[in-house]
C-alpha positions as CSV (number, residue, x, y, z in Angstrom):
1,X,-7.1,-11.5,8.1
2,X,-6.3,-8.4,9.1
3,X,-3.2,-5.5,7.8
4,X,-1.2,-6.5,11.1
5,X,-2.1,-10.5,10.7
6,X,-1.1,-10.2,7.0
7,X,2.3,-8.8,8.1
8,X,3.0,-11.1,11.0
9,X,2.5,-14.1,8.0
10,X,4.8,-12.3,5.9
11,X,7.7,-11.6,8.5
12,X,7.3,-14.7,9.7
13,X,8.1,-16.5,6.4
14,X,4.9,-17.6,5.5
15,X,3.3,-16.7,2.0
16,X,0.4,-14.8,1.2
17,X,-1.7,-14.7,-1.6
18,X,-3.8,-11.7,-3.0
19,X,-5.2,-10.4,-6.0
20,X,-5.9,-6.7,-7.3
21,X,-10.0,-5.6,-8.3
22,X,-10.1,-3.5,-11.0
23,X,-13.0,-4.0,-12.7
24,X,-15.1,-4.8,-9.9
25,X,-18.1,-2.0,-8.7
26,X,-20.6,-4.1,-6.6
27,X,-20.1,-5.3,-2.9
28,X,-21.8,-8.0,-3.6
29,X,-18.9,-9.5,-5.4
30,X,-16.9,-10.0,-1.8
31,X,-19.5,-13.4,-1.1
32,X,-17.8,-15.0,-4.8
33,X,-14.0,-13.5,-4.2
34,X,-14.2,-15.0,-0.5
35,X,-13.9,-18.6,-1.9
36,X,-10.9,-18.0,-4.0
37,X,-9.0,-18.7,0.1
38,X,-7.2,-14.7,-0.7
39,X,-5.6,-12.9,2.1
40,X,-5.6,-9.9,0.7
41,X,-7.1,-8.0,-2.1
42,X,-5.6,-5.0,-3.8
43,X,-9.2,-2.3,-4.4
44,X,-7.6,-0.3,-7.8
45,X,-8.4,3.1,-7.6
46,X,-5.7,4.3,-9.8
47,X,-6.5,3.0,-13.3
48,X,-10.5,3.2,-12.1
49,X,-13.3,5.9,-12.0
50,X,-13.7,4.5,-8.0
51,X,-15.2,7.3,-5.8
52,X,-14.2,7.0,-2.0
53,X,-18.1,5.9,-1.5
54,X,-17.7,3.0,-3.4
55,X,-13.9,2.0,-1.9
56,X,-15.8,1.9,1.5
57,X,-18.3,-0.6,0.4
58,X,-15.8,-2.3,-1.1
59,X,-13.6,-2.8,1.7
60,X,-16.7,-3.2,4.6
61,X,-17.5,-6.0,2.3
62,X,-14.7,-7.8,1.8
63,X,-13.3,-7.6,6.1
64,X,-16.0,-10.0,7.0
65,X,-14.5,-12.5,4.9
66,X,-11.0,-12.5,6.3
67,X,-9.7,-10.6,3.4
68,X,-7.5,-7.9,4.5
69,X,-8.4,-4.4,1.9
70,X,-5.7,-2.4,0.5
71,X,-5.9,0.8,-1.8
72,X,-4.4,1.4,-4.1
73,X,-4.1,5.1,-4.5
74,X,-4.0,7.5,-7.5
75,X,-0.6,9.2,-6.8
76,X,1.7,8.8,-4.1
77,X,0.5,11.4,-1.5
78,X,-0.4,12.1,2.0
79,X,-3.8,13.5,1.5
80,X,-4.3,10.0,-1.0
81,X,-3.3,7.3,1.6
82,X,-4.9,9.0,5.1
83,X,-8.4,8.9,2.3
84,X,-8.2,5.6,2.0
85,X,-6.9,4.4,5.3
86,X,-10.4,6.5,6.8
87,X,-12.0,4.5,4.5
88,X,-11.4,1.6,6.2
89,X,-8.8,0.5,4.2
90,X,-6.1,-1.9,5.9
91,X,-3.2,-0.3,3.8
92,X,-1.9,1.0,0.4
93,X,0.0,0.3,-2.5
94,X,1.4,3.4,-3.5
95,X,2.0,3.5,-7.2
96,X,5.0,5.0,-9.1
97,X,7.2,5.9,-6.3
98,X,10.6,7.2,-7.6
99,X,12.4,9.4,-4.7
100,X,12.7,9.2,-1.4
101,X,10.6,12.4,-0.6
102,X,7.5,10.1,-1.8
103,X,8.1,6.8,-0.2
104,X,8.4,9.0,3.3
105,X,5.5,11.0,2.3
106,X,3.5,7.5,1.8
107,X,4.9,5.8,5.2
108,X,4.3,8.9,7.2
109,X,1.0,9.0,6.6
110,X,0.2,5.0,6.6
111,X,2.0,4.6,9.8
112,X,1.5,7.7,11.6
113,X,-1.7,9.4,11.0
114,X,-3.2,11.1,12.1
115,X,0.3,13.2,12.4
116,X,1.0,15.2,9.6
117,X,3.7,17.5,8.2
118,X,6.9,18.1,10.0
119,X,6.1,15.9,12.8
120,X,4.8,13.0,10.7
121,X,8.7,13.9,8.6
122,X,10.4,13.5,12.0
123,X,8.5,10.1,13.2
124,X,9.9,8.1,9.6
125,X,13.4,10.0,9.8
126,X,14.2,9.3,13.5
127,X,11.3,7.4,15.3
128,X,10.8,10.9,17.4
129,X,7.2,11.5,18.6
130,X,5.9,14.5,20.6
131,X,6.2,11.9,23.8
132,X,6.1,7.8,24.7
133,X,2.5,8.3,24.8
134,X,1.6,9.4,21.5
135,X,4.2,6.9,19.7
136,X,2.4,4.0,21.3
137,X,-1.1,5.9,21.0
138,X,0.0,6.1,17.4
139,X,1.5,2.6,16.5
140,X,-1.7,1.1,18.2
141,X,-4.2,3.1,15.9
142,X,-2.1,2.2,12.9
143,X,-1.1,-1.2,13.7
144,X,-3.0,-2.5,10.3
145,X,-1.9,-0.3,8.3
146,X,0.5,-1.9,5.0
147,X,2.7,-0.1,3.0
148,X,3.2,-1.5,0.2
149,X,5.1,0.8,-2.4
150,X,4.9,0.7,-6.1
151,X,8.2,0.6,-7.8
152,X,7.6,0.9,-11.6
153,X,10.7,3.0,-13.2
154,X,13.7,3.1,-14.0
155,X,14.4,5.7,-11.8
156,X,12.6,4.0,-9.0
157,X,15.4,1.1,-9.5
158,X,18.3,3.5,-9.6
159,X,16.7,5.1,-6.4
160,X,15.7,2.2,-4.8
161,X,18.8,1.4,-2.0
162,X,18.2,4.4,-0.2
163,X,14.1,3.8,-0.9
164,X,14.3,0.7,0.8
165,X,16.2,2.5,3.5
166,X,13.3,4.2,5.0
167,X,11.5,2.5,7.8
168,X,8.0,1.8,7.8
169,X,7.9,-0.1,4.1
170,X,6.2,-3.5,4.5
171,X,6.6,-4.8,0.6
172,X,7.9,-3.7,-2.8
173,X,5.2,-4.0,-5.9
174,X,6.9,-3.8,-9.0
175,X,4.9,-2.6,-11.7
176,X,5.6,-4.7,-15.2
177,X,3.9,-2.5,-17.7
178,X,4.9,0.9,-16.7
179,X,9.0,-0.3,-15.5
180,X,8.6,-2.3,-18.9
181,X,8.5,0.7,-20.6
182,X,10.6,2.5,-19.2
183,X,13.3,0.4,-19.9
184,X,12.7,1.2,-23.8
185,X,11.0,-2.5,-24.0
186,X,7.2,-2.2,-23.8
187,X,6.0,-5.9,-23.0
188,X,8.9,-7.7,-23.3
189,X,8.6,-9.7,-20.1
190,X,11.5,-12.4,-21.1
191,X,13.9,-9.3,-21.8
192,X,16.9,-10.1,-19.3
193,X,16.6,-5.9,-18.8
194,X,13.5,-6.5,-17.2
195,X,14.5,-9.9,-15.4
């Protein structure tokens, strides 16, 4: 399965089911995580000493399997996603996103790269491209591409109406131990706060 397979399943009600690596290093684990029937897996590269070297042989290990790759990335930035996305990854989870500035950041560049900068800005705010050709040019080159953004704050939550406003997200992660925390409630999973 690929990032635009995995999204037409989702949109079209179906379910999905994936799991994040954390801990794994070798390419040769993609054979043994094939059987578990996943859609997608999640390659950490947040909470993991992961160079980009090791994402790719990760994720060129796991496509032949029907398993759709997504990063996730260090810090929600540009320069993080278009990495991965080269890579060969089929999307990102961005971690920790908490404005609106971020989550466009993260979408412009998982949607519309190679466009950067006030142009990529201008594609998420409006759906303006230099011409037709480019916007389709560009939608076809990215058509795999999730975006999957990480909300994991208080802040995030209070933020996240006009978050989910901009165009381009294709799911919400919410992160339990760090939005745990931030609620003053470390762990507490069965705290109606964190319900």
């Amino acid at each position: 399965m690929n990032g635009y397979e995995l999204k037409q399943k989702v949109q079209s009600g179906g379910i999905v089911y994936g799991t994040m690596l954390s801990m794994i290093r070798n390419p040769r684990w993609a054979v043994p995580v094939a059987g578990f029937g996943l859609d997608y897996v999640i390659i950490d590269s947040e909470h993991t000493p992961r160079d980009r070297t090791e994402m790719a042989d990760l994720m060129a290990s796991m496509l032949p399997s029907g398993i759709c790759p997504i990063v996730r990335i260090r810090i929600p930035d540009s320069h993080y996603v278009t990495m991965a996305v080269d890579a060969g990854s089929h999307g990102v989870l961005a971690p920790y996103c908490e404005t609106v500035d971020e989550v466009m950041e993260v979408v412009a560049a998982t949607k519309w790269r190679p466009l950067q900068g006030a142009l990529a800005r201008k594609a998420v705010e409006t759906g303006d491209l230099p011409s037709e050709a480019s916007k389709k040019y560009l939608e076809d080159k990215n058509k795999n591409n999730v975006c999957i953004v990480g909300i994991e704050s208080v802040p995030a939550i209070e933020n996240l109406p006009n978050i989910l406003k901009v165009k381009g997200i294709d799911a919400i992660f919410v992160g339990p131990n760090d939005l745990s925390i931030s609620l003053g409630i470390p762990d507490k999973y069965d705290d109606p706060r964190y319900e």
